[in-house]
Backbone as CSV, one residue per row, in Angstrom:
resi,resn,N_x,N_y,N_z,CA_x,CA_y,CA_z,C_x,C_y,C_z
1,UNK,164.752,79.673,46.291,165.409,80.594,45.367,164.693,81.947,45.335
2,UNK,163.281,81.673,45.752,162.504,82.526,45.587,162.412,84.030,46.599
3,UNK,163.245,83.306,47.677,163.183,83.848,49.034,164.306,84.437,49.056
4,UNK,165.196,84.010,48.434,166.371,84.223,48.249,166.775,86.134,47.615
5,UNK,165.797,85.515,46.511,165.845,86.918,45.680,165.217,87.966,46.017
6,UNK,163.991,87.797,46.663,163.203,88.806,47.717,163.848,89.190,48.760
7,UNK,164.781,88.874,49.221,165.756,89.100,50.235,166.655,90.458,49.789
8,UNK,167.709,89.663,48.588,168.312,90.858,47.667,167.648,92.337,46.949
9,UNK,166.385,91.784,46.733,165.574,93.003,46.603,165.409,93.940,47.415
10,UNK,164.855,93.425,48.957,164.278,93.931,49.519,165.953,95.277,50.356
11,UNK,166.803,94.199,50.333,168.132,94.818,50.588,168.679,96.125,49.665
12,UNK,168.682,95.309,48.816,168.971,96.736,47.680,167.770,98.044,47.147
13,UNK,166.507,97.974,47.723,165.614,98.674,47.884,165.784,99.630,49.117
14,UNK,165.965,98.963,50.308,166.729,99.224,51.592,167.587,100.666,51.096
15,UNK,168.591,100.133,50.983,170.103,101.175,50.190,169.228,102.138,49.580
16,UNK,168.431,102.349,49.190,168.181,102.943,48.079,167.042,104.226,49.014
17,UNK,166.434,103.620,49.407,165.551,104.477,50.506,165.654,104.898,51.652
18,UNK,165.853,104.302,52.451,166.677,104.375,53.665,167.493,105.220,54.316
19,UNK,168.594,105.688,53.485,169.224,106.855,53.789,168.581,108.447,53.886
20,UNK,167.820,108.144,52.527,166.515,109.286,53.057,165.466,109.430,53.839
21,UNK,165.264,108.002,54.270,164.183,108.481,55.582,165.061,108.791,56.603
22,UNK,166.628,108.418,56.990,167.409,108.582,57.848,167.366,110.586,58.186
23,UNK,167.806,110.643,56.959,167.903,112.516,56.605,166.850,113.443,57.166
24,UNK,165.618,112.206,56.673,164.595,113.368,56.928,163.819,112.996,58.256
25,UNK,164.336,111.753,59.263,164.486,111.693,60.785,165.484,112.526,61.519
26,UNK,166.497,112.824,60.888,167.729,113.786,61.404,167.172,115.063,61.120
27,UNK,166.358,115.627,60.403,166.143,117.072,59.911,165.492,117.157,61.386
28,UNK,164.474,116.773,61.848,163.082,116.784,62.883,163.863,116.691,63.860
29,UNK,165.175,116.367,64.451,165.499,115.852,65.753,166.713,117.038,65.649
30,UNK,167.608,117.373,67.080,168.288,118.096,67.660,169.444,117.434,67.853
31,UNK,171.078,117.299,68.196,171.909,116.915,68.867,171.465,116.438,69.778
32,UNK,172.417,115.093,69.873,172.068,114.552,71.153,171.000,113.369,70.879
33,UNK,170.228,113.483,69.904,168.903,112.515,69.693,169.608,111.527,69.040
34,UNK,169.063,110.248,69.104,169.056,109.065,68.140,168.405,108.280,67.388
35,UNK,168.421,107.459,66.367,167.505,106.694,65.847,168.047,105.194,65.959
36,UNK,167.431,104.394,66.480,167.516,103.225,66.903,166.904,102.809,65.629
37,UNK,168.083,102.172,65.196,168.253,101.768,63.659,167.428,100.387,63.734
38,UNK,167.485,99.536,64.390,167.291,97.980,64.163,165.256,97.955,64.552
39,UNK,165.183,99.287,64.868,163.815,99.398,65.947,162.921,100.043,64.993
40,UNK,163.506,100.844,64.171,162.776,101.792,63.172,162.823,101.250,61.862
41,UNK,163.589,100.218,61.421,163.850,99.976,59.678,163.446,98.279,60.418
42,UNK,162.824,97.814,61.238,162.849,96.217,60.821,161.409,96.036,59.921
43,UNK,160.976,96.822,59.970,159.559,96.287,58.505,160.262,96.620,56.874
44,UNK,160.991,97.696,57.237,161.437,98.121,55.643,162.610,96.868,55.407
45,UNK,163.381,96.455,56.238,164.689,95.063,56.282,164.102,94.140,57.182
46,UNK,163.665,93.235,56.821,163.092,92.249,58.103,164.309,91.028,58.724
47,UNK,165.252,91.081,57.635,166.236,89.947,58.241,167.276,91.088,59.138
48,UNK,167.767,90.258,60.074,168.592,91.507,61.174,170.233,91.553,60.439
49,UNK,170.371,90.317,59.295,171.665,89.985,59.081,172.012,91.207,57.653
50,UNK,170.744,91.643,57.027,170.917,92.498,56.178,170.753,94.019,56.829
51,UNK,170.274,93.931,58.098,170.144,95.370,58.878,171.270,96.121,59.107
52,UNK,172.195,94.510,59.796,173.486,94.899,60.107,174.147,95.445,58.855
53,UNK,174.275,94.493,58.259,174.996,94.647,56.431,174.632,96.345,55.765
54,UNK,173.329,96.627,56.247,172.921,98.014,55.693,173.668,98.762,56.870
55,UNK,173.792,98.745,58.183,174.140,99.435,58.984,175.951,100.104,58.575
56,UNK,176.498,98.977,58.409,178.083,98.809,58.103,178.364,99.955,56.967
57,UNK,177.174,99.429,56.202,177.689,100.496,54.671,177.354,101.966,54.853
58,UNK,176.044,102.106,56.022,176.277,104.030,56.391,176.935,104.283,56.671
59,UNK,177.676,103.658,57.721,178.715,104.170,58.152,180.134,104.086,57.310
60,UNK,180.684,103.669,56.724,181.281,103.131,55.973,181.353,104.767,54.394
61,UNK,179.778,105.457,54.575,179.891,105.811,53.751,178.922,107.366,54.269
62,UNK,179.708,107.773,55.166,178.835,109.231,55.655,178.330,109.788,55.042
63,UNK,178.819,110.007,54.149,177.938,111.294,53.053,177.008,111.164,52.788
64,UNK,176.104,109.588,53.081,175.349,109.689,52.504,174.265,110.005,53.830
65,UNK,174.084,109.988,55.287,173.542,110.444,55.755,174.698,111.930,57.275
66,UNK,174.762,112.818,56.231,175.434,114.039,56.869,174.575,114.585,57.831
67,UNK,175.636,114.526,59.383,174.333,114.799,60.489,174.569,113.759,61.513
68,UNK,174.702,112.418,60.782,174.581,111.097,61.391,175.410,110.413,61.804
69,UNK,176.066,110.353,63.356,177.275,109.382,63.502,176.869,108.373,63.675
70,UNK,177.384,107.123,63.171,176.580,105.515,63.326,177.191,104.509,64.118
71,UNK,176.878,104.086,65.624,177.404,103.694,66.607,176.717,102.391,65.962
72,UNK,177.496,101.406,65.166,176.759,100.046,65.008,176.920,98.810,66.221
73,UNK,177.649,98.851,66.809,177.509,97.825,67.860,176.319,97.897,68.898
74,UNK,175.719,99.379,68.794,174.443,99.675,69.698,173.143,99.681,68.804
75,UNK,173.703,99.886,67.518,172.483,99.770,66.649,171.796,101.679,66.269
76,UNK,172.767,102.726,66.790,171.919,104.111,66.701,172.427,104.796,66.044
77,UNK,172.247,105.575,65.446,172.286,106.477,64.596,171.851,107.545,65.159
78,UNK,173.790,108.477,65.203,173.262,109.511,66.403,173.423,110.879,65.983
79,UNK,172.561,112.019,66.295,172.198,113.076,65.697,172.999,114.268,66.293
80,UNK,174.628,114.410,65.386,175.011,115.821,66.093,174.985,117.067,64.726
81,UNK,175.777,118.156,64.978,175.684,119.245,64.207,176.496,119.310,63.182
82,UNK,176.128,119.588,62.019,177.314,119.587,61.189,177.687,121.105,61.056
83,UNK,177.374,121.425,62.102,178.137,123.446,61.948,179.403,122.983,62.790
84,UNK,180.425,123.153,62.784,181.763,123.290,63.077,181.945,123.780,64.808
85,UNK,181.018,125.060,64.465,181.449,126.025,66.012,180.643,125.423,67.279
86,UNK,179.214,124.987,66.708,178.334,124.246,67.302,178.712,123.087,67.906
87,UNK,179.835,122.294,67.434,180.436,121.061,68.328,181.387,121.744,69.022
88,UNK,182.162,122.881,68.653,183.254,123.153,69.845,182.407,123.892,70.881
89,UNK,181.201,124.389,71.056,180.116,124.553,71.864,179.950,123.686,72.892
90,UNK,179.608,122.457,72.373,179.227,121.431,73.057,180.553,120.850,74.091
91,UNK,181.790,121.331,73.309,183.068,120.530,73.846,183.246,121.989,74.953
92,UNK,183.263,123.090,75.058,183.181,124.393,75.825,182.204,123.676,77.095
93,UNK,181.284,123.347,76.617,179.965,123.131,77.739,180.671,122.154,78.798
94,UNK,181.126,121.225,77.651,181.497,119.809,78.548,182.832,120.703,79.683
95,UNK,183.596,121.149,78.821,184.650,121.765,79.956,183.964,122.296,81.362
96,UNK,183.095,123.308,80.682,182.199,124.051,81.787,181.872,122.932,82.835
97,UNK,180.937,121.888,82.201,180.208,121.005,82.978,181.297,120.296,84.056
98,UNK,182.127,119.558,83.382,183.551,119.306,84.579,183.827,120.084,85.458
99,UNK,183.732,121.378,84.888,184.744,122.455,86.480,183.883,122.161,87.681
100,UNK,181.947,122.677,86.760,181.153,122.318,88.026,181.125,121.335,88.950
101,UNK,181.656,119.727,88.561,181.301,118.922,88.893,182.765,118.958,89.780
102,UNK,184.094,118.795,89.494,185.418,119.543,90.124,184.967,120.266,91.777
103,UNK,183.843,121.577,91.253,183.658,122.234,92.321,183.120,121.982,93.103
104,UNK,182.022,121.486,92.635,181.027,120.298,93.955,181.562,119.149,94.775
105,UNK,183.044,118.445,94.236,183.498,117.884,95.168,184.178,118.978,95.868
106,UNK,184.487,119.766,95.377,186.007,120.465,96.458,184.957,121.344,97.739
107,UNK,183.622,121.903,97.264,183.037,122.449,98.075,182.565,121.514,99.128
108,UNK,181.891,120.037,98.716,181.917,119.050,99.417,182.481,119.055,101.236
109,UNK,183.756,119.359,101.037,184.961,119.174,101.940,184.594,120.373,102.734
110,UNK,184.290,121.407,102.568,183.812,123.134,103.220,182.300,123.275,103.782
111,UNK,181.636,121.989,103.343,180.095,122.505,103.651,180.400,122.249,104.825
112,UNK,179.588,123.065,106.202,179.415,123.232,107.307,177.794,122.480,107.690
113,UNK,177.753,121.324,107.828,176.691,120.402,108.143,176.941,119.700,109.358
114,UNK,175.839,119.457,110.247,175.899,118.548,111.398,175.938,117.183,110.718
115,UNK,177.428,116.729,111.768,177.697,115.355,111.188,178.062,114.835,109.962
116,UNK,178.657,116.009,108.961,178.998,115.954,107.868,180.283,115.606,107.961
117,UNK,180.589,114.094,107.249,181.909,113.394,107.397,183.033,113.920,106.704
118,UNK,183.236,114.646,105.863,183.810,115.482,105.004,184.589,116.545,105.811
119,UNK,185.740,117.069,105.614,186.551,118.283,106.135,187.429,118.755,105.608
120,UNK,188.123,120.265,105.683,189.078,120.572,104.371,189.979,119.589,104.372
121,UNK,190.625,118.806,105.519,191.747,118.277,105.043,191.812,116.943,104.369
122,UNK,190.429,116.637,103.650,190.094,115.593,103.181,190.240,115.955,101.573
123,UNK,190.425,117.586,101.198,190.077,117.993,99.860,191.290,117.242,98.892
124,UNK,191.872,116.861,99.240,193.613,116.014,97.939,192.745,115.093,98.296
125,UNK,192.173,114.240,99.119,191.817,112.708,98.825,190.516,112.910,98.305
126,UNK,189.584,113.662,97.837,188.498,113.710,97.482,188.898,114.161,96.069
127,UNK,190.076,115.105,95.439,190.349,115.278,94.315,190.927,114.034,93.427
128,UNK,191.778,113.686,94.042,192.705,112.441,93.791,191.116,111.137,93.559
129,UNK,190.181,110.983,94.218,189.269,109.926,94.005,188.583,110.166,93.156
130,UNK,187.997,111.609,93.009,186.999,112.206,91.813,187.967,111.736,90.525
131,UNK,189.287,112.445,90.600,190.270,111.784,89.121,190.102,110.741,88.720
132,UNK,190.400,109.460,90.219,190.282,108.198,89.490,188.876,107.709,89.026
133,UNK,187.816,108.151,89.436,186.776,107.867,88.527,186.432,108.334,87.514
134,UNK,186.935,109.377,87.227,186.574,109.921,86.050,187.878,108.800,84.888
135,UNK,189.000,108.966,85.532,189.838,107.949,84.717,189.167,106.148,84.538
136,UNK,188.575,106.134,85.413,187.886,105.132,85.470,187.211,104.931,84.205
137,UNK,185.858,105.774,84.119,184.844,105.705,83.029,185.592,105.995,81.347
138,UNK,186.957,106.501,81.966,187.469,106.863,80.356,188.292,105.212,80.425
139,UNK,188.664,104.884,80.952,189.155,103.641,80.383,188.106,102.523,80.081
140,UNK,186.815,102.269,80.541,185.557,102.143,80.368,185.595,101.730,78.734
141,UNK,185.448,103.300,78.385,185.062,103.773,77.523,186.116,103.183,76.200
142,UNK,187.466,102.933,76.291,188.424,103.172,75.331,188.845,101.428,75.086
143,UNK,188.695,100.720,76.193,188.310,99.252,76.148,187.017,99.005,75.408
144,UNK,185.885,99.152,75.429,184.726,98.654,75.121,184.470,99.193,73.767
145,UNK,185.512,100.410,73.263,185.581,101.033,71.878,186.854,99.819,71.161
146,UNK,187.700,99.502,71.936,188.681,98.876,70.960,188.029,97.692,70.491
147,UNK,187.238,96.965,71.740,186.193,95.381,71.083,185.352,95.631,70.067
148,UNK,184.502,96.782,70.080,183.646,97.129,69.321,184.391,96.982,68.211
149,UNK,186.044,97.958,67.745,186.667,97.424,66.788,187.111,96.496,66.164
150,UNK,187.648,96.092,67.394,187.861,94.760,66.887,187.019,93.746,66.369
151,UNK,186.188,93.704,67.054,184.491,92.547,66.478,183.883,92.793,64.867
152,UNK,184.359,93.946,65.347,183.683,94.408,63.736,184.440,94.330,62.008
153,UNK,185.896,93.834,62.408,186.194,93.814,61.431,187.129,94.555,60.914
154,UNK,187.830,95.526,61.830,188.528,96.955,61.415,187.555,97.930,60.954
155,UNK,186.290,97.980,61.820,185.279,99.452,61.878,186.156,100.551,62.493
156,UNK,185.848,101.518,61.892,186.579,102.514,62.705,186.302,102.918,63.807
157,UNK,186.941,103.424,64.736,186.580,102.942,66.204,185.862,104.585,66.206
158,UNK,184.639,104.474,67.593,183.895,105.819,67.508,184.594,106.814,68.489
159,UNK,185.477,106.475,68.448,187.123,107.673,69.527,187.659,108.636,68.266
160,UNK,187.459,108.377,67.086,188.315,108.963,65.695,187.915,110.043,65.740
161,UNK,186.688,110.781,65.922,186.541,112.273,65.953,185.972,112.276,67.281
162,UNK,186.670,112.542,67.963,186.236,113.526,69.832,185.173,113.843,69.881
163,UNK,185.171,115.304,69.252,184.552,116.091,69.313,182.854,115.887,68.470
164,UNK,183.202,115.094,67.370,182.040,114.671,67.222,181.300,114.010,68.035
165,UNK,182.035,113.244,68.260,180.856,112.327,69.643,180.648,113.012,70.740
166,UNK,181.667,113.914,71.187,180.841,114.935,72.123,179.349,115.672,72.108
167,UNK,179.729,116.141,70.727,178.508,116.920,70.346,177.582,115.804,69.946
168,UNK,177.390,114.738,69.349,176.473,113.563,69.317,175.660,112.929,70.673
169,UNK,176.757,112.804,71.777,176.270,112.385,73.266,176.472,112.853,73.911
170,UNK,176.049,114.333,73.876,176.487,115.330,74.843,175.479,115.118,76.482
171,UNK,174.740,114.771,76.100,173.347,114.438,77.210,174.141,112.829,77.883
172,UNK,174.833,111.881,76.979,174.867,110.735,77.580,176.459,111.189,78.743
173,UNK,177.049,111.817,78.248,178.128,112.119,78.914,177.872,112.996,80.242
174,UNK,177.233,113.608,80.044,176.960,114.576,81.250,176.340,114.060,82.571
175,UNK,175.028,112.638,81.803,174.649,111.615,82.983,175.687,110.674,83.366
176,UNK,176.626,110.965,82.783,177.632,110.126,83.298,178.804,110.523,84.421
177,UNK,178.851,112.015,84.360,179.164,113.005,85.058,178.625,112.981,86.592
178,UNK,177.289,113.232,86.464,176.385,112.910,87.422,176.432,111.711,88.338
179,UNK,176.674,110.578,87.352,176.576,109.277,88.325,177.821,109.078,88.784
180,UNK,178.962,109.595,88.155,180.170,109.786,88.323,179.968,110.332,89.916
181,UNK,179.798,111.557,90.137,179.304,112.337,91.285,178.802,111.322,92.411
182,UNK,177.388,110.416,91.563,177.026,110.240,92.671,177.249,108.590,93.656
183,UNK,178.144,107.710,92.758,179.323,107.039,93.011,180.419,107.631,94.129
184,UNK,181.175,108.357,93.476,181.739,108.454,94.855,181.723,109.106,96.321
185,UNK,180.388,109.964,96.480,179.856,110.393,97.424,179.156,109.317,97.700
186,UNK,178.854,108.388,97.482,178.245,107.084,97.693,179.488,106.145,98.544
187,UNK,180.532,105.940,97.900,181.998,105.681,98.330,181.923,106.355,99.749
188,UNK,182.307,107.620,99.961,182.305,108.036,100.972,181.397,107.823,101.818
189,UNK,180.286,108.086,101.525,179.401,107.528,102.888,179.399,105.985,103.448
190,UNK,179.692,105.282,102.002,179.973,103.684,103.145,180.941,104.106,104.193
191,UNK,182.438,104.660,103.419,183.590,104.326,104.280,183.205,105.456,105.906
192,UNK,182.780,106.534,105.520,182.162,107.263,106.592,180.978,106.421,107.695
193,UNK,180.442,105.334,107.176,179.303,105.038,107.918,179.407,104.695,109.533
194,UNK,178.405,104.690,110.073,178.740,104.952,111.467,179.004,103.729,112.208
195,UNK,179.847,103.176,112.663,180.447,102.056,113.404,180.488,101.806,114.706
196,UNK,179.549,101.014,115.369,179.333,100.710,116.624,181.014,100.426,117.484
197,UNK,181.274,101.044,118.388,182.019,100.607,119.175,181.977,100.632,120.932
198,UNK,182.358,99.963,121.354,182.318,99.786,123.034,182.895,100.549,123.947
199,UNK,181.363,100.849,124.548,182.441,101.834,125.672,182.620,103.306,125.386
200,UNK,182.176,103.559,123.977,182.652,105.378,123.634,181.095,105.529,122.645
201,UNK,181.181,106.779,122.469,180.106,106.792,121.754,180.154,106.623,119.775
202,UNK,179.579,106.197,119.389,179.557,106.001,117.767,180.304,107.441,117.085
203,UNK,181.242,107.210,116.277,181.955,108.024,115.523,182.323,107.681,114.327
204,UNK,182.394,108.798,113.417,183.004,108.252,112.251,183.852,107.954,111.853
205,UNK,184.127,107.108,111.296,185.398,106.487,110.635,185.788,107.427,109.734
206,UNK,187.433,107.264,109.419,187.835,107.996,108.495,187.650,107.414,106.872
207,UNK,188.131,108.038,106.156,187.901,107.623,104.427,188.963,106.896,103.943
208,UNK,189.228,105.689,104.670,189.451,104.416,104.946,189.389,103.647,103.122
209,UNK,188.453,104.009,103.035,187.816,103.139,101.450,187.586,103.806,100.564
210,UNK,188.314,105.549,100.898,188.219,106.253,99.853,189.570,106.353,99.004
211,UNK,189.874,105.421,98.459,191.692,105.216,97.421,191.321,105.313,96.373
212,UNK,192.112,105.842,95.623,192.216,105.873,94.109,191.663,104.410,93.381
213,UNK,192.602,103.381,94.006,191.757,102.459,93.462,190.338,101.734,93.199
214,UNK,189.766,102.168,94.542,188.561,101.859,94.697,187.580,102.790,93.851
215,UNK,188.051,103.651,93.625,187.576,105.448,92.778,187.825,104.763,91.720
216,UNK,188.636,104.274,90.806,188.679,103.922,89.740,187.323,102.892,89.613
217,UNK,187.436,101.862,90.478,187.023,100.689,90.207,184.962,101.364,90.253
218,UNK,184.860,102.365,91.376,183.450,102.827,90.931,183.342,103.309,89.544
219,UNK,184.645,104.235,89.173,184.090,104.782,88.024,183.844,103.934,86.719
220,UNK,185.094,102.509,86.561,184.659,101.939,85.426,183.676,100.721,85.556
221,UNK,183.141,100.524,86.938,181.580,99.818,87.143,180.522,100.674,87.077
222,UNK,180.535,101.840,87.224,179.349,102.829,86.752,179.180,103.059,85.500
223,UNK,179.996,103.130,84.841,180.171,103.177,83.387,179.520,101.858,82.901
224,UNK,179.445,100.793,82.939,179.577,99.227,82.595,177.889,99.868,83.114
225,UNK,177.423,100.151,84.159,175.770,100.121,84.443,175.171,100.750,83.531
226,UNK,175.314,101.993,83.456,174.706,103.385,82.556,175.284,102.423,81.158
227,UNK,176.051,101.627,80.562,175.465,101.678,78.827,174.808,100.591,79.110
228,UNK,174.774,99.407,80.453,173.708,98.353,80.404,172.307,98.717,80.302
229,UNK,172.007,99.314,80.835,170.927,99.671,81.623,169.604,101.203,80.538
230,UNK,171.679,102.046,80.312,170.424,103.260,79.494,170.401,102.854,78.085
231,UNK,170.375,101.642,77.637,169.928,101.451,76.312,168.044,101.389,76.460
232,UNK,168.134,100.426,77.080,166.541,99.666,77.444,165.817,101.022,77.471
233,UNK,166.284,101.710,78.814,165.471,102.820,79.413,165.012,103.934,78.422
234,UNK,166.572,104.410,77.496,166.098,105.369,76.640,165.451,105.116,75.115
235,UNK,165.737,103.541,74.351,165.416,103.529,73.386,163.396,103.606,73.317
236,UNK,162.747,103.491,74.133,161.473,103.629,73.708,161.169,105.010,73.280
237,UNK,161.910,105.903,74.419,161.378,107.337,74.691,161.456,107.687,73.397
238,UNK,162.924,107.102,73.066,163.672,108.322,71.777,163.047,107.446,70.925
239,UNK,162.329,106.702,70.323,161.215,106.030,69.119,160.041,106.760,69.254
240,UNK,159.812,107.190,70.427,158.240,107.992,70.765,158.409,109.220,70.086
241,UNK,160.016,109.583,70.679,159.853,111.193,70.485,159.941,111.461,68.691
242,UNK,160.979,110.542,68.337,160.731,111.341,66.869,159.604,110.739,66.147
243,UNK,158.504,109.725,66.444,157.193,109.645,66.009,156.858,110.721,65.757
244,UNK,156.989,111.271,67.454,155.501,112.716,66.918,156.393,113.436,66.387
């Protein structure tokens, strides 16, 4: 009984404090940063079943940490701007950041390299594949948001403001951009790779294995790696960094 009530205490003490150390971890940190909720509050909540329970009700109840979007199925609490112009900034950048990434395939097709498998008349199948991966990682993305909803109970799904989560994971999106990139130039060089044949000398194959479908299928398995993988990798850093 005893344990019981130290529990409720320690919970409703939680509520009570908590949101202000949240505030005054969000004051010290920039867009883009997070607080790995389950990593930073397990001495102040030691049971994980009241972590969650505290997690549900921030979110549930923004105001009380303004600043803070609360991705609970990952456990973070993520740090964007509450200035208005400052997220359509971030959503400007992201445009920006696409064209670049747009242009680097289309230039792709023009670079003048020895043995470079690439040629203009490859530029519609290199656009058309870049699309489907990028459609790829967004369907990724809009599946693994509806479970999250669904699991949770009718949480509101973290697709409801865009632009907020832009400006919240503006850094996670952009490495996603990147691997996006470097997926299907990866694609291409298998289907490009050099193939022994008899009698003539080694040549390249054409982009054989470069289809939309297969472009999709990199982009929403790259996606599935990068949130496996960059939880582990980034949650120490980002506990280090807002230490100091």
């Amino acid at each position: 009984m005893l344990d019981q009530q130290i529990d409720t205490f320690t919970y409703q003490i939680g509520l009570l404090t908590i949101p202000h150390q949240i505030n005054d971890w969000l004051r010290i940190t920039g867009p883009g940063y997070y607080i790995p909720f389950h990593e930073v509050f397990a001495s102040d909540v030691p049971k994980v079943e009241d972590r969650d329970r505290m997690l549900k009700y921030i979110a549930l109840t923004p105001h009380l940490t303004p600043g803070g979007f609360v991705d609970i199925d990952s456990g973070r609490i993520y740090r964007y701007s509450t200035n208005r112009w400052r997220r359509m900034l971030s959503l400007a950048m992201l445009l920006v950041g696409l064209g670049i990434a747009t242009g680097i395939v289309a230039a792709a097709c023009y670079l003048r390299v020895p043995d470079w498998p690439l040629t203009p008349s490859d530029l519609p199948t290199m656009l058309v594949a870049w699309a489907a991966v990028l459609i790829g990682m967004g369907v990724h993305i809009v599946v693994a948001s509806a479970k999250r909803s669904k699991t949770q109970n009718g949480m509101p799904s973290v697709l409801m403001d865009l632009i907020l989560i832009i400006d919240a994971r503006f850094g996670e999106i952009v490495m996603k951009l990147i691997l996006g990139l470097i997926g299907l130039f990866g694609l291409v060089i298998i289907s490009t790779s050099r193939m022994p044949q008899v009698g003539i000398l080694n040549q390249f194959a054409s982009l054989t294995q470069v289809t939309p479908l297969n472009a999709f299928l990199v982009g929403y398995s790259l996606d599935s790696i990068l949130e496996l993988f960059g939880t582990s990798l980034e949650g120490t850093s980002q506990v280090k960094s807002l230490i100091k």
